[in-house]
Each structure stands twice: as C-alpha cells, then as structure tokens.
C-alpha positions in Angstrom: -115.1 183.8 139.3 -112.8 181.1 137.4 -111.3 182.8 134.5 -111.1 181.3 130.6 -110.7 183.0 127.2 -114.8 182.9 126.7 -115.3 186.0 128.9 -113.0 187.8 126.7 -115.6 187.4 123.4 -117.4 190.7 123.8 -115.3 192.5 126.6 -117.9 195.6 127.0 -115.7 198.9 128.6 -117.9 201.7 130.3 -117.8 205.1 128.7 -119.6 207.8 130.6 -119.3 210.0 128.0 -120.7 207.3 125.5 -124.0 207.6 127.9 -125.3 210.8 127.4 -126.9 210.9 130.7 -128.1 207.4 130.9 -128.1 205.3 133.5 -125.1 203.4 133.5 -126.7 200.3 135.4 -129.3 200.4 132.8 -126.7 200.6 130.3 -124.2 197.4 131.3 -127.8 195.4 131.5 -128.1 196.2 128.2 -124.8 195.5 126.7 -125.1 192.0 129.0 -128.5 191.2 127.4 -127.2 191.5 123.9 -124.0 189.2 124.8 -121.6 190.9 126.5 -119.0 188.1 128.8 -117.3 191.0 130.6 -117.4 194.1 132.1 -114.7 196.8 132.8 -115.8 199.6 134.3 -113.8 203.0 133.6 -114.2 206.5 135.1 -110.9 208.3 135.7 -112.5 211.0 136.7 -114.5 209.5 139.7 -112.6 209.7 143.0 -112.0 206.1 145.0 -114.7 206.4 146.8 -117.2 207.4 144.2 -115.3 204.5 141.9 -116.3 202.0 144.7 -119.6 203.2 145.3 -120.4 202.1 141.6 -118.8 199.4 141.6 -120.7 197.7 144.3 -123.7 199.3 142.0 -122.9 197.6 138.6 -121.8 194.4 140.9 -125.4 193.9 141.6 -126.5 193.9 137.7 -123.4 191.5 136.5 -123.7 188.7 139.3 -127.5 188.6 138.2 -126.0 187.5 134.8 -123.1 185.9 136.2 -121.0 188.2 133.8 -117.5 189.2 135.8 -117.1 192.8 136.6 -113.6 194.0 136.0 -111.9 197.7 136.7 -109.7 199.6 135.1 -106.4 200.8 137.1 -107.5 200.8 140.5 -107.0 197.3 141.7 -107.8 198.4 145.3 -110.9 199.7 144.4 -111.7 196.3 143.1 -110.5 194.5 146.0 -112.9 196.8 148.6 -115.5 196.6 145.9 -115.2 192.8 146.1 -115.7 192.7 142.6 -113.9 190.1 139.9 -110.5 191.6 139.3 -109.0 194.6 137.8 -107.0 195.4 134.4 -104.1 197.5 134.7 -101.8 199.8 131.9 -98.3 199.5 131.5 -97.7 202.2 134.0 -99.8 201.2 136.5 -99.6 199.1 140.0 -97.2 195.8 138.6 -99.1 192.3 137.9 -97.1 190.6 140.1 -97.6 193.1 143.2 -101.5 192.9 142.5 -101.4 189.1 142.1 -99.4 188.5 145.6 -101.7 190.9 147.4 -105.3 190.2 145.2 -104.9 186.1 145.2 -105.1 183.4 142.8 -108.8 183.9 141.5 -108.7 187.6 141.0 -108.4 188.4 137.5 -106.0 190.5 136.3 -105.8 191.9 132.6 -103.1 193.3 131.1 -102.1 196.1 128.0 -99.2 194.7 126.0 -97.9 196.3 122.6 -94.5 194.2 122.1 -93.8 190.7 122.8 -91.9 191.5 125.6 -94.2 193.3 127.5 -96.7 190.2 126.5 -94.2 187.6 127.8 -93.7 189.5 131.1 -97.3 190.1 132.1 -98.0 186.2 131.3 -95.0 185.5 134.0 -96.2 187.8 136.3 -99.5 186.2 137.0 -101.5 188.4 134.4 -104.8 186.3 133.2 -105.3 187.7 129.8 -103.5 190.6 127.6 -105.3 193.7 126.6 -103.8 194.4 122.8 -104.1 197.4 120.5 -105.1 200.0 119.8 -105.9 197.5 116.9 -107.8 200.5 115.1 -107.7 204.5 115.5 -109.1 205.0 118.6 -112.0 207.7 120.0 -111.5 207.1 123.4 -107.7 207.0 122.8 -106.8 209.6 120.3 -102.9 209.3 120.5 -102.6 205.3 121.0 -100.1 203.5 119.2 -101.9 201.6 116.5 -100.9 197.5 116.6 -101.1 196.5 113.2 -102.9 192.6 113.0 -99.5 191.0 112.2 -98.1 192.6 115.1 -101.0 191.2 117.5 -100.6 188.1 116.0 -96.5 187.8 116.7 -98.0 188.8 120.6 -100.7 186.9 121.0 -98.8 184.0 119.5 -95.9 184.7 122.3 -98.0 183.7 125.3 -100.4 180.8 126.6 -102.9 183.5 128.1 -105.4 184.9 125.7 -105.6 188.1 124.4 -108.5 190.7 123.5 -107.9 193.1 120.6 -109.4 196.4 121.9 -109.4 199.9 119.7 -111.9 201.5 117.9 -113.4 197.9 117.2 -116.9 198.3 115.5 -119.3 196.0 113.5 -117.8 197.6 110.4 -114.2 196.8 111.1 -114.2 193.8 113.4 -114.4 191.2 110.6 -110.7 192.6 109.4 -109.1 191.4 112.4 -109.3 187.5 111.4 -106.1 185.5 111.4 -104.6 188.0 113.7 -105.4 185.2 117.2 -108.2 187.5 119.3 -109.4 185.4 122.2 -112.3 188.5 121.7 -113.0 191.9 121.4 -112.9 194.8 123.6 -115.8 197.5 122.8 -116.4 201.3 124.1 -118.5 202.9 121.8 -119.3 200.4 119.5 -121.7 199.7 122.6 -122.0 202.3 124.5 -121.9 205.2 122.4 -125.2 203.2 120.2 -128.5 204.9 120.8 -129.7 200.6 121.4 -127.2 199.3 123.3 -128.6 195.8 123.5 -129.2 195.8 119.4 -125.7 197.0 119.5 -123.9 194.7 121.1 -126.1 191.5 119.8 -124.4 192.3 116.4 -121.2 192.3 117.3 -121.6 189.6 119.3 -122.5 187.7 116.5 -119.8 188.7 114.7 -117.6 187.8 117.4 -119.1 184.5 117.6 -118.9 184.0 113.5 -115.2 185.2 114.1 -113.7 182.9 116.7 -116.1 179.5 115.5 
C-alpha cells in the first residue's frame, strides 16, 4: 500500500492487555469501523511465530477495509507476514538496513525524540516519525515526555510526517494543536474502552476537527 500522512490520523496500536480477553480480530474491526487509518500490531511477548500467525490473522480484517497493517519491531515478521510495513524503536533493526532488504513500498515508521534522530530516520528511508511520549504514558511508564514545542521543532525538521503517540485520549488530544501532528497514535484510548468503535469515532473526530 502507497503511503501518505492520512493513514497516520487515527494510528490505532494493539494492546493485549487493553482487551481483557477479547478477541483481538474483533477488536481492530472495531477500532477500523469507528475510523481508525492504521494499524500496528504489538505483542512483545508472542514468539515470531505466534507474532506471524496473527499477523496473517489481523491481515485478513484490515485489507477488507483497505486499512494498512503495520508491526512493531520485528520487521521480518512483517516481511513473512506479507503485511504493510513495520515501525521500529531507536534500538531496534536500522531504517536503512530494513529499507534495502524490505523495498520501496514497505512502510517503515520511526520513534524520534530530538531533531537529530528525526533528521536521520527521514534520510534513511523512514516513511513517517513516531513522536512522544507527548503525554504520561500507561503503556510506557518511564518514557521521556516530548513537550508540544519540542514536537513541533521535530516535526518541523523533516518533510515526512509525524504522529504524536503517548497517553493521547479524547480529553487531552485537543492540547496538542499548533504542535504539527500528521495524527495521533492510540492504545488505550481505543483499546482499553469497554466500546471500541464508540471510542475511536470520537477521537477520530477530534482528530479530524484538529488537522482541518
């Protein structure tokens, strides 16, 4: 799938322990039915195997809504999964080593917390910058918080877009504006809601009200 800054508005990230024991098929039909332009799916604690065995799974639901499937760290996964592209950390495989073996239309994301780290991702093929943690984090207890002049000075440093991601929720999202999101990265703001789809409709249109 061709990449643009759209699929970044509601950037929906898999939680297992958001689910409590649902389905997580259901639960990405969901979050795509109330607006969600991209998926990541993360599970560190699945083994490759099991991570490409669900991948293939959730492949299914987001080519039905022609909603790219992206995961987290394991680039190879994604490549054997077949599945959109991957988004790695700063300590993870290199963009430019997954770019050279993935190919032009794989998409790779990106975490960046300085301008430099933004400025060398763009250059080595990266397709869009992860940003934050924009807001104190559940998922990410200890992450350093990017403040939204900070994430604009980065997002300002590069032509690729980037996705504010961090303990974003209906309640906070509408403090982010001026700081130059592309979109929004969710967990539990989705996930974690006993309605998923109700969930993510609202922020989607918060998102929508934010970037128009």
């Amino acid at each position: 799938m061709e990449f643009n800054r759209d699929l970044l508005t509601l950037y929906a990230i898999t939680d297992r322990g958001c689910l409590g024991g649902r389905d997580l098929c259901e639960a990405v039909e969901s979050a795509i039915k109330g607006g969600a332009t991209m998926i990541q799916l993360r599970d560190k604690e699945l083994s490759e195997r099991e991570l490409i065995r669900e991948a293939k799974m959730l492949k299914e639901v987001c080519q039905k809504y022609n909603v790219p499937l992206i995961i987290n760290d394991n680039f190879r996964a994604a490549l054997v999964a077949k599945v959109d592209g991957a988004h790695v950390g700063l300590h993870d495989t290199p963009v430019s080593v997954i770019r050279q073996m993935a190919g032009k239309d794989f998409i790779i994301g990106a975490t960046a917390k300085t301008v430099t780290q933004a400025k060398a991702a763009e250059k080595a093929g990266a397709n869009y910058l992860g940003v934050g943690a924009v807001f104190p984090s559940p998922t990410k207890e200890n992450a350093l918080r990017i403040t939204p002049q900070l994430f604009r000075e980065i997002s300002q440093s590069v032509s690729i877009p980037s996705a504010a991601i961090g303990g974003i929720n209906k309640d906070n999202i509408m403090a982010l504006a001026g700081c130059g999101a592309a979109g929004f990265a969710v967990v539990s703001a989705v996930f974690g809601q006993e309605d998923i789809q109700a969930a993510a409709e609202q922020i989607r249109m918060l998102a929508d009200t934010f970037r128009s």
